[in-house]
C-alpha positions as CSV (number, residue, x, y, z in Angstrom):
1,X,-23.2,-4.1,-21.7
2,X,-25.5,-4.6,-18.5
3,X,-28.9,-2.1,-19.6
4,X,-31.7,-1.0,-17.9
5,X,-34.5,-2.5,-18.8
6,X,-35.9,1.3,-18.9
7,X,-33.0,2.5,-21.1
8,X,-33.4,0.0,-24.0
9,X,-33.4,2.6,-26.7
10,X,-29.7,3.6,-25.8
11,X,-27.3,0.4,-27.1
12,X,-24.1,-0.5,-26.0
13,X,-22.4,1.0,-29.3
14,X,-23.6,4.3,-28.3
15,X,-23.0,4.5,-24.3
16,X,-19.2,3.7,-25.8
17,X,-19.4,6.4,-28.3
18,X,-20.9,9.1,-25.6
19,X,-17.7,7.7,-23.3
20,X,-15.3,8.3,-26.2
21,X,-16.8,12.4,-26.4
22,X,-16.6,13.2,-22.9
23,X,-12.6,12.5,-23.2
24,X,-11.8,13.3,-26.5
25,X,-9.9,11.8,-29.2
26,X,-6.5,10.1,-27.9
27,X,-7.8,9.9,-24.5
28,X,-9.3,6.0,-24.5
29,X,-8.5,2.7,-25.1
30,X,-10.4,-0.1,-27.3
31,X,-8.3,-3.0,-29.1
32,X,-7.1,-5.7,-27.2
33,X,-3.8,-4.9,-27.3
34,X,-3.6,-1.3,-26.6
35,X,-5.6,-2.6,-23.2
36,X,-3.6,-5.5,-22.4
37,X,-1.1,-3.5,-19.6
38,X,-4.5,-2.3,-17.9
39,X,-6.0,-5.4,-17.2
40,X,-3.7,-7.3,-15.4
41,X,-2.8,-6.3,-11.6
42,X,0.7,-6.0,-10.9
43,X,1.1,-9.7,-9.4
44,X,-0.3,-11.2,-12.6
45,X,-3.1,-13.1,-10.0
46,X,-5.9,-11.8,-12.0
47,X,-6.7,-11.1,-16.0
48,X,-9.4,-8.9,-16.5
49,X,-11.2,-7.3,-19.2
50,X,-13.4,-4.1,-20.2
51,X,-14.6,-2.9,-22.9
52,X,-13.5,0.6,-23.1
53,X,-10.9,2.4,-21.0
54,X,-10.9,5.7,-20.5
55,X,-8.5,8.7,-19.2
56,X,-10.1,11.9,-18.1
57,X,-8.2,15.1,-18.0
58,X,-10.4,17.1,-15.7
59,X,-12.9,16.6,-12.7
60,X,-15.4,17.2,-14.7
61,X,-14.7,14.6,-17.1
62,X,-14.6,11.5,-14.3
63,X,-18.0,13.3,-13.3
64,X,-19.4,13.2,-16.5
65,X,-18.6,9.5,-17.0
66,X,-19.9,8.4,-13.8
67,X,-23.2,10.5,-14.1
68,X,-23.5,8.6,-17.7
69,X,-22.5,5.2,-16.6
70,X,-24.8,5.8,-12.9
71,X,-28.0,6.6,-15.7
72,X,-27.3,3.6,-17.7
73,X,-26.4,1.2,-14.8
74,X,-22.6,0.7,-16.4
75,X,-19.9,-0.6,-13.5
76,X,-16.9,1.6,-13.0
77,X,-13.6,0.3,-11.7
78,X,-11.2,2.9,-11.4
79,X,-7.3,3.0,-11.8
80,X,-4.5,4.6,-10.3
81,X,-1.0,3.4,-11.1
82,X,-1.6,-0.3,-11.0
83,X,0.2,-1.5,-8.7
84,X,-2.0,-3.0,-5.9
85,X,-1.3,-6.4,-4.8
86,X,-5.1,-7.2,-4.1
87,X,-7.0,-6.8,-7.7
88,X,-8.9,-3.8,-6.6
89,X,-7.6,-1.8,-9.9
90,X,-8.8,-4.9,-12.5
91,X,-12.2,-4.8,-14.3
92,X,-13.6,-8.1,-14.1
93,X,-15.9,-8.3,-17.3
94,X,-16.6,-6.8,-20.5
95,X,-19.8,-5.1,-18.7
96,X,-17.5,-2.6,-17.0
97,X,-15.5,0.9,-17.7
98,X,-11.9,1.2,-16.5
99,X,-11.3,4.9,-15.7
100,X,-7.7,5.2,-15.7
101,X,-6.9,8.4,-13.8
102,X,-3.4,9.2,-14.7
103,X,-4.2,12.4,-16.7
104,X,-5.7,14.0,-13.4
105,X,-2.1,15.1,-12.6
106,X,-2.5,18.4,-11.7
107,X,-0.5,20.0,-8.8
108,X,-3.2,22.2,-8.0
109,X,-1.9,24.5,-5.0
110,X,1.2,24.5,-2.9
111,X,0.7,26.4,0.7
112,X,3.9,26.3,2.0
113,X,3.0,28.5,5.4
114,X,-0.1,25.6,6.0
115,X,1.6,22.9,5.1
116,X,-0.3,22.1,2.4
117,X,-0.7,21.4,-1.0
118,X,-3.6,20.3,-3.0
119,X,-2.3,17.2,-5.6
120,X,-4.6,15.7,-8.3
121,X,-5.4,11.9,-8.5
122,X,-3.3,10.5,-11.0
123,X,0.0,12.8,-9.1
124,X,2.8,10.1,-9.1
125,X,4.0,10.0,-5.0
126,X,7.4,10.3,-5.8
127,X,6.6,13.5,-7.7
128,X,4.7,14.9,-5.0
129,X,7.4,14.3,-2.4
130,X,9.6,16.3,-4.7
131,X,7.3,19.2,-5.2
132,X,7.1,19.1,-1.5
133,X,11.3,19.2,-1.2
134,X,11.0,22.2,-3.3
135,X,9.7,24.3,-0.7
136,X,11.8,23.0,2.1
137,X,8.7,20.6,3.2
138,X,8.2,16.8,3.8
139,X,5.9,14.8,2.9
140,X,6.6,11.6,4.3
141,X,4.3,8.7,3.1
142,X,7.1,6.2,0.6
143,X,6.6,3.3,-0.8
144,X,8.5,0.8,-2.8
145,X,6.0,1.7,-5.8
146,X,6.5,5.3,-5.0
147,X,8.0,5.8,-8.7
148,X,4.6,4.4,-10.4
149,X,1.9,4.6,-7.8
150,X,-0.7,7.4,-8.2
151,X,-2.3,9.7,-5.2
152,X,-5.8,8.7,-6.1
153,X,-4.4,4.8,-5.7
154,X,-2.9,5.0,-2.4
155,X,-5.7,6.7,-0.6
156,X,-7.9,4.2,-2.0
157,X,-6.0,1.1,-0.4
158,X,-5.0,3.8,2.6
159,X,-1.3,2.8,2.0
160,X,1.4,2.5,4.5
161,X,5.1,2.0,3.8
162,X,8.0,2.8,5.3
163,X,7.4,5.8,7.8
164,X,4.0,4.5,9.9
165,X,5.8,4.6,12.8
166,X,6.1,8.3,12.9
167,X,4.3,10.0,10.2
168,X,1.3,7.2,10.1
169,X,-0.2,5.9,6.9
170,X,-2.0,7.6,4.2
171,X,-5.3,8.1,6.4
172,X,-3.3,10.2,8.7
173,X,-1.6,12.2,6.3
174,X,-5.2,13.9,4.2
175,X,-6.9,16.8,5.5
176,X,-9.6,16.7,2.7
177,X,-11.2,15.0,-0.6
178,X,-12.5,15.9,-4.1
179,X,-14.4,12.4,-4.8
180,X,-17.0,11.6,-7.8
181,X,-20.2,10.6,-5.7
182,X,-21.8,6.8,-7.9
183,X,-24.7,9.5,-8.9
184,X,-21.9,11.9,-10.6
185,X,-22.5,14.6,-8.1
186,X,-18.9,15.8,-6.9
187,X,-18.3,16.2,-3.5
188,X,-16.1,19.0,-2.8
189,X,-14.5,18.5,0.4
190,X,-10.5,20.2,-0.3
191,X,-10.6,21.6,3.1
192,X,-6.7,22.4,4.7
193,X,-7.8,22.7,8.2
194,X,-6.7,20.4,11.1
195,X,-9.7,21.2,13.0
196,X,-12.9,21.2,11.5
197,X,-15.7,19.8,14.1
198,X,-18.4,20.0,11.8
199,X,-20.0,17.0,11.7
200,X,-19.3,13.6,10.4
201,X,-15.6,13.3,8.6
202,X,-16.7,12.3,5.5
203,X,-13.3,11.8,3.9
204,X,-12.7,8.5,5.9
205,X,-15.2,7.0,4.4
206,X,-13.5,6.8,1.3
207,X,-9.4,6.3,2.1
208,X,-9.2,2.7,2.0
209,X,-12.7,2.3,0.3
210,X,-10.8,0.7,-2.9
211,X,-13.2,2.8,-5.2
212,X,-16.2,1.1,-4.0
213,X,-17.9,4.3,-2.4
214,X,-16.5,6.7,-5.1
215,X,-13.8,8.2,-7.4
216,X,-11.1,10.3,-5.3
217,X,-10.1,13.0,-8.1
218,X,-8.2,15.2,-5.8
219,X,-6.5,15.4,-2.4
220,X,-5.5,18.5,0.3
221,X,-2.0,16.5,2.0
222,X,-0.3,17.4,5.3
223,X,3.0,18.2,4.8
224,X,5.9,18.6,7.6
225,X,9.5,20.5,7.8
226,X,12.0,19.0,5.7
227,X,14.5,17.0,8.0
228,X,17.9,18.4,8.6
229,X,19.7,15.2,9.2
230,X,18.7,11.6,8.8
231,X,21.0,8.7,10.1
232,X,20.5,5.2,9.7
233,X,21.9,1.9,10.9
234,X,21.9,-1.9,9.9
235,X,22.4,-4.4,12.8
236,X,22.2,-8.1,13.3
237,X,20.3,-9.4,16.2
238,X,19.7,-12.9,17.2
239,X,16.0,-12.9,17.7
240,X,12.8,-11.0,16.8
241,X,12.2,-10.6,21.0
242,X,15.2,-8.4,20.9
243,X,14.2,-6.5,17.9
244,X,11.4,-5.3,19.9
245,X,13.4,-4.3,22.7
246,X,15.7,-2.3,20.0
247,X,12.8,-0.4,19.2
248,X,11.7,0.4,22.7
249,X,15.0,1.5,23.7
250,X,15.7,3.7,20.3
251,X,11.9,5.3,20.4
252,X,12.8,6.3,24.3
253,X,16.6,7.5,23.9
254,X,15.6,9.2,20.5
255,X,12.9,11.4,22.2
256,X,11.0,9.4,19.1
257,X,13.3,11.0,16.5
258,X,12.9,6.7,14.8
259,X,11.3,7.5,11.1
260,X,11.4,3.7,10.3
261,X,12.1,0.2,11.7
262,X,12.0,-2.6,9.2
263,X,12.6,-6.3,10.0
264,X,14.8,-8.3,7.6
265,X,15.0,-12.4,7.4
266,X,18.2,-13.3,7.0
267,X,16.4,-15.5,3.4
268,X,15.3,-12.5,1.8
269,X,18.9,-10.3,2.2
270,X,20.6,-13.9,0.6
271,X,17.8,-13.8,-2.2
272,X,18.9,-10.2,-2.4
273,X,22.5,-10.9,-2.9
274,X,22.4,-13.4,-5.4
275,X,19.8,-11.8,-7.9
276,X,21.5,-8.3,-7.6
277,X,24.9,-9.0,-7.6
278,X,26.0,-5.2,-6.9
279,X,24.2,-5.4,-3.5
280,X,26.4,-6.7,-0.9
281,X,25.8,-7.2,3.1
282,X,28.5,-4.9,4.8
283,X,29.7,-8.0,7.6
284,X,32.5,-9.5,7.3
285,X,31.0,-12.7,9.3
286,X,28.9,-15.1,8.5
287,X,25.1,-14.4,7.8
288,X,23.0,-13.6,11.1
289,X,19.3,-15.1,11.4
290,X,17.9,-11.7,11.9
291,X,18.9,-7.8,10.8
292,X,16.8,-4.5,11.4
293,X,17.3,-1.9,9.3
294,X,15.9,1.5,11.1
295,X,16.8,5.4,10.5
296,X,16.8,8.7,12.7
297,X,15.2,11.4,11.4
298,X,15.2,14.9,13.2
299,X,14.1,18.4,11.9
300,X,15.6,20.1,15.1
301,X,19.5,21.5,13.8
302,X,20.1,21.1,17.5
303,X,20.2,17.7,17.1
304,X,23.2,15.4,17.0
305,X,22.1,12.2,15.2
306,X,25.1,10.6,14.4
307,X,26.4,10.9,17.8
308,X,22.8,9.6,18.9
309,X,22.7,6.2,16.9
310,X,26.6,5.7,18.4
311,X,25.2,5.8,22.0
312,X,22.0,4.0,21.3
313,X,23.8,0.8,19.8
314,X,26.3,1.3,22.6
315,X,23.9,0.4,24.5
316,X,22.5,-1.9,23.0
317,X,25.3,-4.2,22.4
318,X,25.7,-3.9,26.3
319,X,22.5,-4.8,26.8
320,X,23.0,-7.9,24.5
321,X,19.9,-6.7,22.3
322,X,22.6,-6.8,18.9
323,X,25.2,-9.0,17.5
324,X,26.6,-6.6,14.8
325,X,26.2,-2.9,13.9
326,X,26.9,-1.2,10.6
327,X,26.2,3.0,9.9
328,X,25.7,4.9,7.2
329,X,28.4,7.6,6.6
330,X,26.9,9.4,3.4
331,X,24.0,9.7,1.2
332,X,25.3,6.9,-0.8
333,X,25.8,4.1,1.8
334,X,22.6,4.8,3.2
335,X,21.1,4.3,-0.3
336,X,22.9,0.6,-0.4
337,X,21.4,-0.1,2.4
338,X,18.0,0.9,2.0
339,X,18.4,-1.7,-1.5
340,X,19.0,-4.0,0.8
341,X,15.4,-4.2,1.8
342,X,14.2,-2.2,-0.7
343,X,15.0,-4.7,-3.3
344,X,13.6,-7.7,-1.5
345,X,10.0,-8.0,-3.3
346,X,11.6,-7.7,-6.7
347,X,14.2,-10.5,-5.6
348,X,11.3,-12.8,-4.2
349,X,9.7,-12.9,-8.0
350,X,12.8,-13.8,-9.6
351,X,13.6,-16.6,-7.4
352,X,10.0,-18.4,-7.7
353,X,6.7,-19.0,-6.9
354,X,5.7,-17.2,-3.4
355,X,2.8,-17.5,-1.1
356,X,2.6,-13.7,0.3
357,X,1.0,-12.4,3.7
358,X,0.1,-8.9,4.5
359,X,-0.6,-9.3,8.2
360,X,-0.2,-7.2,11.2
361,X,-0.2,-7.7,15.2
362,X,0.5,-5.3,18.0
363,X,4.2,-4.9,18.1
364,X,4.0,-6.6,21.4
365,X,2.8,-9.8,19.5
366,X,5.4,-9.5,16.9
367,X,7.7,-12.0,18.3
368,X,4.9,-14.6,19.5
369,X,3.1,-14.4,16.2
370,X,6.8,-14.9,14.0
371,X,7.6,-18.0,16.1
372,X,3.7,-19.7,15.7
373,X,3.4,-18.5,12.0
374,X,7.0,-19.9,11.0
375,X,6.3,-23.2,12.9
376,X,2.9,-23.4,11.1
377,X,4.2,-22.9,7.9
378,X,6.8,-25.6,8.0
379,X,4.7,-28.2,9.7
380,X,2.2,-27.8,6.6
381,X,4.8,-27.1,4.1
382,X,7.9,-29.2,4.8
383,X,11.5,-27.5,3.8
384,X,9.3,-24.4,2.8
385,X,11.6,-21.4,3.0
386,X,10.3,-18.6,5.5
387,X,11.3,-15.4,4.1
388,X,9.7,-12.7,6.0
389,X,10.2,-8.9,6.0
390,X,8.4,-5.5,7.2
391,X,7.4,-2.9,8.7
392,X,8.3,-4.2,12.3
393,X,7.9,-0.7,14.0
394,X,4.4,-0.5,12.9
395,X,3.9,-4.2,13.3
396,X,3.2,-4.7,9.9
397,X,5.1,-8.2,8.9
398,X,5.2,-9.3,5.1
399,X,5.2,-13.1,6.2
400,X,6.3,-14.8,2.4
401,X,6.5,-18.3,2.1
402,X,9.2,-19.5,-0.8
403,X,8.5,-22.7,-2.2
404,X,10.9,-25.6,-1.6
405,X,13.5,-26.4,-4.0
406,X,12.3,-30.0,-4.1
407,X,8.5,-29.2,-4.6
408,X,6.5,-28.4,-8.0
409,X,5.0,-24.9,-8.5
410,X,1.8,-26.1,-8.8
411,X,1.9,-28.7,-5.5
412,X,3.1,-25.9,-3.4
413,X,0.7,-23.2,-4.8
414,X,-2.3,-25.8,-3.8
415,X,-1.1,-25.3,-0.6
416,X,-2.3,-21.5,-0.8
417,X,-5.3,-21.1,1.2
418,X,-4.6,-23.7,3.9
419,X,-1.4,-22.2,4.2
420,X,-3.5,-18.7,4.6
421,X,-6.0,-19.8,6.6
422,X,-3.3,-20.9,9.4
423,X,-1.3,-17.5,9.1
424,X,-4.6,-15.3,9.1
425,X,-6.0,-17.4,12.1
426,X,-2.4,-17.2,14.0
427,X,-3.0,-12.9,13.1
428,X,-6.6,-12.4,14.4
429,X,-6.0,-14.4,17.5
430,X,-3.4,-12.1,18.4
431,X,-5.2,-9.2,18.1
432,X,-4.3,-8.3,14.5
433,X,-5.4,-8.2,10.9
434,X,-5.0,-10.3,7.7
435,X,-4.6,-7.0,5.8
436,X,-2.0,-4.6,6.8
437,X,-1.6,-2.6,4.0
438,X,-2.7,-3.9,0.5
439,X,-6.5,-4.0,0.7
440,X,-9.1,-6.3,0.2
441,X,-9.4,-6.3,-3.4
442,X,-10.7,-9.5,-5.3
443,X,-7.9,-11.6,-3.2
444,X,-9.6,-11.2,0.3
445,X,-12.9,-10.3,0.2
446,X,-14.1,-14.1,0.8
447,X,-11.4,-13.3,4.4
448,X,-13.2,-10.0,5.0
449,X,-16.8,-11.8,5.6
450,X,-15.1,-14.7,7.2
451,X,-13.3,-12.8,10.0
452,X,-15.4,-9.2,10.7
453,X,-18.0,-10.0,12.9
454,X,-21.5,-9.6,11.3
455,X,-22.2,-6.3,12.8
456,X,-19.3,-5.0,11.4
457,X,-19.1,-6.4,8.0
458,X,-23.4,-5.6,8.1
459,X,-22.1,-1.6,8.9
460,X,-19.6,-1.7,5.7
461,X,-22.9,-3.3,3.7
462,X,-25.0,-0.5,4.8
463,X,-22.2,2.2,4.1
464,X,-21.9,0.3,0.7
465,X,-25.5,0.4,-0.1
466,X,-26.6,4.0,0.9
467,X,-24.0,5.5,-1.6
468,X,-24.0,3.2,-3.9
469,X,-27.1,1.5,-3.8
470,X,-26.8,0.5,-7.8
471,X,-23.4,-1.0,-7.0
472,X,-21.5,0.6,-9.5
473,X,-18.3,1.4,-8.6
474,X,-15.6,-1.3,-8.5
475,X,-18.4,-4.7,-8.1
476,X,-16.5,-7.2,-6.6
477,X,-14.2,-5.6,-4.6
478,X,-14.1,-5.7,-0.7
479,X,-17.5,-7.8,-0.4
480,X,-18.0,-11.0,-2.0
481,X,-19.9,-10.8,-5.5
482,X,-23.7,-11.6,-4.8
């Protein structure tokens, strides 16, 4: 392990040892195949390693570690539930801790009238939304991950999922932060107010910071009334222009009641279909090019939602914005549909090698961005399948590339960062981003200096530096090694 030069009476051996004593017995990781699972992200694009991991129980614990590992200049990359698609969870060398976080999983407070509650770290989401259902209250952030992911995880990579459009992602959804300062000092900053002028609003500075400024060992979430009724449709459309019009006209008809708006590609529901049999499209006709799959969602008993939905698409197959309509009539068909995009990530790793994108444009761009990327992609990649996907309402796409059927894996994957270059230049010239939603990570950190301007990226140096001026937490991640 990486020593100061000061500290060279303390050896490796014993830093691990100290580690090991803060936890407790039972509570780390040291052979190479108990740490094996840890050290991989959930794409398989990077293999790690560390030398020890461990898994606090308490606050105090994670605080202890870092104060030890800050003294002896020992890198920390922390861990939620694994399942980024950037790298920002995996240890790079031997010369650095992984502090797993799951056993922070505490539910610490539950304020029903303030629509609050107080969640540990390691809290799985999907658990938390269930806690949250307990007391007749929402909280709305979901994911396809939400069965594995960890609290700590998605405020460090600020995730978004499926309900942007009206609940916004994570960032929107925190009113305070318990984090582990890089000197082991623990800032306590729990607050449940929404208003609180009182100087700078410190807990930005670490939702999306990929454990780079810190260690986030507890949160204070927003929560909302439980909805009453929730309806939601499937419809074919002929183009992505029209998509956007669907949108404009269900947000104004709705009074804003839309909870979600994802775009389907007609290639990922067919990849769908054939990998999970059980899953079927529910038309009769042959497939469409394009299909949106959107829900209503109202808290308000007052409000007819079913009879909603039948006048919106009423009017929308008047207005020639849809080719085909299909609702949900029970909990159970709304659940096959929701598989239908639900299930399209899994389906895109079983059918081969994929070239992903994580871009997003103002929705206004949507269309003009889908037709320049796709034409981009199959001038440089002939026959390449276009499989995209998303969160169209928020203007979040998931532009996947599949490869061709008559190209080697290892041709089309050299096509990766040309192939990227084109779809992140096609993004930032239409006012958008080359990272929607997963982070920076190891995967785009070499695109983070390339497209911020150098004020900007000089800004996130001098945040960086001033809290973590040994550059201990997560090296690697977000900026470009030295």
């Amino acid at each position: 392990m990486q020593i100061k030069t000061s500290m060279v009476h303390t050896t490796p051996q014993t830093i691990i040892g100290q580690l090991k004593t803060i936890v407790g017995e039972k509570n780390w990781l040291e052979t190479e195949t108990e740490k094996a699972a840890f050290l991989v992200d959930e794409r398989g694009l990077f293999h790690g390693q560390t030398a020890l991991i461990v898994f606090p129980n308490t606050t105090a614990q994670v605080a202890q570690i870092v104060t030890l590992c800050h003294r002896e200049n020992i890198k920390i990359v922390p861990q939620g539930g694994n399942t980024g698609y950037a790298g920002g969870a995996t240890p790079q060398t031997e010369q650095e801790i992984l502090v797993c976080l799951a056993k922070l999983n505490q539910i610490r407070e539950v304020d029903a009238l303030n629509y609050t509650m107080i969640v540990e770290a390691g809290c799985i989401l999907a658990d938390v939304q269930q806690q949250a259902a307990k007391i007749d209250r929402l909280f709305p952030l979901s994911l396809g991950a939400e069965g594995s992911c960890q609290m700590g995880g998605v405020l460090s990579t600020n995730a978004g999922g499926m309900a942007v459009l009206r609940y916004g992602n994570a960032r929107e959804l925190i009113l305070g932060l318990e984090v582990i300062l890089p000197n082991g000092q623990i800032w306590q900053g729990l607050r449940k107010l929404r208003k609180d002028n009182s100087g700078y609003d410190l807990k930005h500075l670490f939702i999306g910071a990929e454990g780079t400024l810190g260690i986030i060992t507890a949160v204070t979430l927003k929560l909302f009334p439980k909805p009453c009724e929730t309806t939601t449709a499937l419809v074919a459309i002929e183009t992505i222009e029209l998509a956007v019009q669907l949108l404009t006209r269900l947000r104004k008809i709705s009074g804003d009641e839309v909870s979600s708006f994802e775009y389907i590609n007609h290639h990922c529901l067919e990849l769908v279909v054939k990998h999970f049999p059980h899953i079927t499209i529910p038309f009769d006709e042959e497939a469409y090019s394009h299909y949106v799959l959107f829900s209503l969602e109202t808290s308000r008993p007052t409000v007819d939602l079913q009879t909603l939905m039948e006048k919106v698409l009423t009017q929308a197959f008047e207005a020639e914005e849809i080719l085909n309509a299909v609702i949900a009539t029970s909990i159970q068909q709304t659940d096959q549909l929701w598989q239908l995009r639900e299930r399209i990530p899994e389906a895109q790793k079983l059918a081969g090698r994929c070239i992903k994108h994580d871009i997003s444009v103002p929705i206004s761009n949507i269309a003009q961005f889908m037709n320049e990327a796709t034409v981009a992609a199959e001038q440089l990649i002939p026959n390449v399948n276009v499989s995209p996907f998303g969160h169209i309402g928020d203007g979040n796409i998931h532009f996947n590339l599949m490869q061709p059927v008559d190209m080697q894996s290892d041709l089309f994957l050299a096509q990766t960062q040309t192939i990227n270059n084109a779809i992140h230049d096609i993004a930032m010239r239409l006012s958008g981003s080359f990272s929607a939603e997963h982070g920076i990570g190891q995967l785009k950190n070499t695109a983070l200096a390339h497209y911020k301007s150098e004020v900007e990226y000089q800004l996130m140096q001098t945040v960086k530096s001033a809290l973590d001026p040994e550059n201990i937490m997560n090296p690697g991640k977000i900026f470009k090694p030295a």
